[in-house]
N, C-alpha and C positions, 0 to 999 in steps of 0.2 A: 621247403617251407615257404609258405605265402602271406606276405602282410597287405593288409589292409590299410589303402590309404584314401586322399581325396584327390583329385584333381583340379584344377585351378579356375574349374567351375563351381566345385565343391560336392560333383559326381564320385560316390565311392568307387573303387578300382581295387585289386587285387594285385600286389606286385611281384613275381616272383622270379629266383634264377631263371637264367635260359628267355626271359621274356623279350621278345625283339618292342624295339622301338622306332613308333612308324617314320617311318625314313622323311627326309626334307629334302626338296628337291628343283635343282636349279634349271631354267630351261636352255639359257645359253650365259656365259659371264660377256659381261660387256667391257668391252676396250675403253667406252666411253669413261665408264665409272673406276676402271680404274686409273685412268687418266685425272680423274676428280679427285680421287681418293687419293693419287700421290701427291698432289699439287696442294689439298689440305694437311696432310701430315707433312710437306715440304721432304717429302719422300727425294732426293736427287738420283735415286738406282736409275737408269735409264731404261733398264728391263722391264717397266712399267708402263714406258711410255713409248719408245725409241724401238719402233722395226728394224730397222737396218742393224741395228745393234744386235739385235736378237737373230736375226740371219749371219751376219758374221758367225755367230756364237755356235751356231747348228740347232738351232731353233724356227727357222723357216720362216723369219720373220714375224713370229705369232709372239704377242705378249705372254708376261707372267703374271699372275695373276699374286696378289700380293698374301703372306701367308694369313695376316692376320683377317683378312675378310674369308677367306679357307674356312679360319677356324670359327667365324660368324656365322657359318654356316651352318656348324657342328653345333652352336653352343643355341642359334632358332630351333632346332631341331629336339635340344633338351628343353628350354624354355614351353615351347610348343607343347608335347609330353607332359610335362612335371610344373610347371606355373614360372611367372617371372622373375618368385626368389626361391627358389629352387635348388640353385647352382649353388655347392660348394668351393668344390675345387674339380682345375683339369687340369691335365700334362700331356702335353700334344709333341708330336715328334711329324714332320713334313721330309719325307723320303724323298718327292714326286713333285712337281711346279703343277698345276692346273692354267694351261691357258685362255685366251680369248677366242670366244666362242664353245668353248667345250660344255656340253651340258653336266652336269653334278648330281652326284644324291650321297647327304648325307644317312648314316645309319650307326644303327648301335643295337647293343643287345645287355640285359643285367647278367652280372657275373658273379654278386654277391648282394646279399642285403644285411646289413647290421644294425643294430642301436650303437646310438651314438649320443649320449646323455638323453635328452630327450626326443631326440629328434632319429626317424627310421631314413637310414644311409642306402640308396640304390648305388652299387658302385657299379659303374658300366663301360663295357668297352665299346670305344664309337670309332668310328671312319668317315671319309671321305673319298666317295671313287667319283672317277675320270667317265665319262661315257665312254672313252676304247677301251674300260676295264682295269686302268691303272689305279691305284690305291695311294693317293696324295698326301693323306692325310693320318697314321692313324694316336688314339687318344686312347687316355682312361681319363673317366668324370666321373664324381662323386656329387650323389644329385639328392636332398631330401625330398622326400615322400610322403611325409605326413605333417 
């Protein structure tokens, strides 16, 4: 079954199970930013910032990238697709760290579409892999469409 929606340009689209959604894609994560980003959340994990610590660990010195910018990734990637308010809900489950320097591509696919009082429900399963093919990240997001 395929519904009819608009896009956040107000271009009709056609939504249907099985529909991949085009992937978001990071070129390298920077150490800098998440250096930034713990120091504004007053993050104290050192695994954020703290090489040595991360070699200790069996991590080869290479930072962790923190989850919730992970899942920023995932949630550009539906905003991108579906418009700014869009986003219902997500439930995200992080198997996998993503470190610094790794390139990223989030992705997703519809798995369902339903009404939802007035509103047509894309439910969809998304991810996040690693450029060596590790899978970081994976979700379900409930995204309106119309």
């Amino acid at each position: 079954m395929a519904f009819l929606a608009s896009d956040r340009a107000g271009i009709e689209m056609t939504v249907s199970v099985g529909d991949r959604i085009p992937p978001f894609d990071i070129e390298r994560v920077s150490p800098e930013r998440m250096k930034t980003v713990a120091a504004i959340l007053r993050d104290p994990t050192p695994l954020h910032w703290d090489a040595e610590l991360t070699r200790e660990m069996g991590f080869d010195g290479r930072l962790l990238n923190q989850s919730p910018i992970n899942l920023g990734y995932v949630i550009n990637m539906l905003i991108a697709w579906a418009g700014p308010t869009s986003l219902r809900r997500v439930r995200a489950e992080f198997p996998e760290p993503v470190f610094d320097g790794n390139a990223v591509s989030a992705g997703g696919r519809v798995i369902a579409v339903d009404l939802e009082g007035d509103e047509t429900i894309a439910e969809c399963e998304v991810w996040l892999d690693r450029d060596d093919g590790i899978r970081s990240l994976t979700a379900k997001a409930w995204v309106a469409i119309s």
